[in-house]
ROVOMAR-978417 format. One record per residue (C-alpha): residue number from 0; residue in three letters; x, y, z. Coordinates in Angstrom, 1 decimal. Example, Ala and Ser with C-alpha at 12.3 -4.5 7.8 and 13.67 -1.06 7.14 Angstrom:
# ROVOMAR-978417
REC pos code      X      Y      Z
REC   0  ala   12.3   -4.5    7.8
REC   1  ser   13.7   -1.1    7.1
# end
This chain:
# ROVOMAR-978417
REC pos code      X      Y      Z
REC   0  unk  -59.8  -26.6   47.8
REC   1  unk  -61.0  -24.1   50.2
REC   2  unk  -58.3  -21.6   49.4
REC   3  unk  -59.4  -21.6   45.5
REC   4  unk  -62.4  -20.6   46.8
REC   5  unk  -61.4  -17.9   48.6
REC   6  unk  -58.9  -17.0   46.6
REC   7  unk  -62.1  -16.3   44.0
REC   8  unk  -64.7  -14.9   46.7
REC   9  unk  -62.8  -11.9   47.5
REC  10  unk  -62.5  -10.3   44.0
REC  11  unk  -65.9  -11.7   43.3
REC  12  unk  -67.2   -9.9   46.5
REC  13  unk  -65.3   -6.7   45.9
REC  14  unk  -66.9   -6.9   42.4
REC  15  unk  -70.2   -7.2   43.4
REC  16  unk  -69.8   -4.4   46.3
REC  17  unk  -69.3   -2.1   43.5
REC  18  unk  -71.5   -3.4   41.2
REC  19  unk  -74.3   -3.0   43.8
REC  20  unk  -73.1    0.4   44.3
REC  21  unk  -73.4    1.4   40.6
REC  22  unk  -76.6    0.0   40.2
REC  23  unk  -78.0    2.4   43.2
REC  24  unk  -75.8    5.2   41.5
REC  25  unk  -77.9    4.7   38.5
REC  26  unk  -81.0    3.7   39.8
REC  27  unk  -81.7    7.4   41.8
REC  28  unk  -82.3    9.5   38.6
REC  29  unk  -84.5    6.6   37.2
REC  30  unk  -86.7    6.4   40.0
REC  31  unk  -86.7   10.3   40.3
REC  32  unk  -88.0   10.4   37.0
REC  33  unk  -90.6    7.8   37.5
REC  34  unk  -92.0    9.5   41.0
REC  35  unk  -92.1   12.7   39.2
REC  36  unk  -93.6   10.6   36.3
REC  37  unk  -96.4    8.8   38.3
REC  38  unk  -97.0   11.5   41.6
REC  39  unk  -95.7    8.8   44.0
REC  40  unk  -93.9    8.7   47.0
REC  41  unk  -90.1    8.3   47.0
REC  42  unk  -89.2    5.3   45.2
REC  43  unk  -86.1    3.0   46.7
REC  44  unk  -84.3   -0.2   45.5
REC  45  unk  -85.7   -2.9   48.5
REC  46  unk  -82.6   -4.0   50.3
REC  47  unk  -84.1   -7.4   49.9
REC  48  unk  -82.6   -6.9   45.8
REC  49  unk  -79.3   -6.5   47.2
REC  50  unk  -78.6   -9.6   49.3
REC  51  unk  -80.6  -11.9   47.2
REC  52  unk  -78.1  -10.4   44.1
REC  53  unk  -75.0  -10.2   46.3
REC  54  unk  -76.0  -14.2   47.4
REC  55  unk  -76.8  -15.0   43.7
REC  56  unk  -73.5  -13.7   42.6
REC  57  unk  -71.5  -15.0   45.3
REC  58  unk  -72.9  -18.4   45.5
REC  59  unk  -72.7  -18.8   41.6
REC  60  unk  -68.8  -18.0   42.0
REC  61  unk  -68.4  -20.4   44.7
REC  62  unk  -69.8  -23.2   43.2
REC  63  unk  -68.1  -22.6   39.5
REC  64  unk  -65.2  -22.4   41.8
REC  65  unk  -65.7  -25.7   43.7
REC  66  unk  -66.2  -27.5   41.3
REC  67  unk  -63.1  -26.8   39.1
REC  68  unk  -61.1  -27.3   42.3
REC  69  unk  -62.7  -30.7   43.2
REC  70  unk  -62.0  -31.6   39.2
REC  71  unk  -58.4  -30.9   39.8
REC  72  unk  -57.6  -32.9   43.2
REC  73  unk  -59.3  -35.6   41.3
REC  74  unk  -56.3  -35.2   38.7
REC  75  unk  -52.6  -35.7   38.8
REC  76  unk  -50.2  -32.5   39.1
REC  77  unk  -48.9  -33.2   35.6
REC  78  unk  -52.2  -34.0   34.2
REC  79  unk  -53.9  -30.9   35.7
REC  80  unk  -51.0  -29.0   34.4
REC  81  unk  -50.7  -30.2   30.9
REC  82  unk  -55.0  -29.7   30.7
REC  83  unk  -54.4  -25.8   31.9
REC  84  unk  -51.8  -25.3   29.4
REC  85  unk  -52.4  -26.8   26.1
REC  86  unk  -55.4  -24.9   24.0
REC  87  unk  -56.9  -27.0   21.2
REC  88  unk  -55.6  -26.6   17.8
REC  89  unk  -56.9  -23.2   16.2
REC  90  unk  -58.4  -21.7   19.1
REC  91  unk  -58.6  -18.2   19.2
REC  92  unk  -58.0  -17.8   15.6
REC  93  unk  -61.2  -16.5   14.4
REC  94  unk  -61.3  -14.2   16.9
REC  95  unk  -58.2  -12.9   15.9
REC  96  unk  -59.1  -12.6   12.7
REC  97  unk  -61.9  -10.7   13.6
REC  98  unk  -59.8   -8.1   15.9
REC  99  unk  -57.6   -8.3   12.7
REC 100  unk  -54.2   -9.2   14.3
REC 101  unk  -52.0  -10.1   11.8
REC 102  unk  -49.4  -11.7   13.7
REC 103  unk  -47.7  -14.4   13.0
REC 104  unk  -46.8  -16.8   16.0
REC 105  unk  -43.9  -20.1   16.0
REC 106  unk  -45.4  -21.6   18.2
REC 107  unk  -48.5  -24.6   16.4
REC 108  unk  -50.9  -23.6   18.9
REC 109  unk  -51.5  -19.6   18.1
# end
């Protein structure tokens, strides 16, 4: 179970690394605008905002993680197998229709 969850935390981490980054990348010509706006002193993100996000994120991912790892060791392989592979009958159609593939599948279950 551990491994699933770190086979998840290190994209998850990577993602929020550079999601952290963008949001500084974009926040500078904000708050430049809103200094100039106001007369105030230089204006900064509080580095408090970035763990608490990075924590948020991370912990959120964990846990989503956990718990569809502790729901599969509960299951038998062929069980846990058969529930990963088989969608429910007309899934995805509408959305299809909406992206307006008009492909036509063999297969029941596209």
């Amino acid at each position: 179970m551990r491994a699933y969850v770190g086979q998840a935390l290190i994209p998850a981490a990577v993602g929020t690394a550079l999601g952290v980054l963008a949001g500084h990348l974009l926040a500078v010509p904000v708050l430049a605008e809103t200094e100039e706006a106001y007369g105030t002193s230089s204006l900064t993100v509080a580095p408090w905002v970035d763990l608490t996000v990075t924590a948020g994120v991370l912990g959120l991912v964990a846990a989503t993680v956990w718990v569809s790892a502790w729901r599969g060791g509960r299951m038998r392989t062929v069980d846990a197998l058969a529930v990963g592979r088989s969608p429910s009958a007309g899934r995805g159609r509408r959305a299809a229709r909406t992206a307006g593939c008009r492909c036509r599948s063999r297969s029941p279950w596209v």
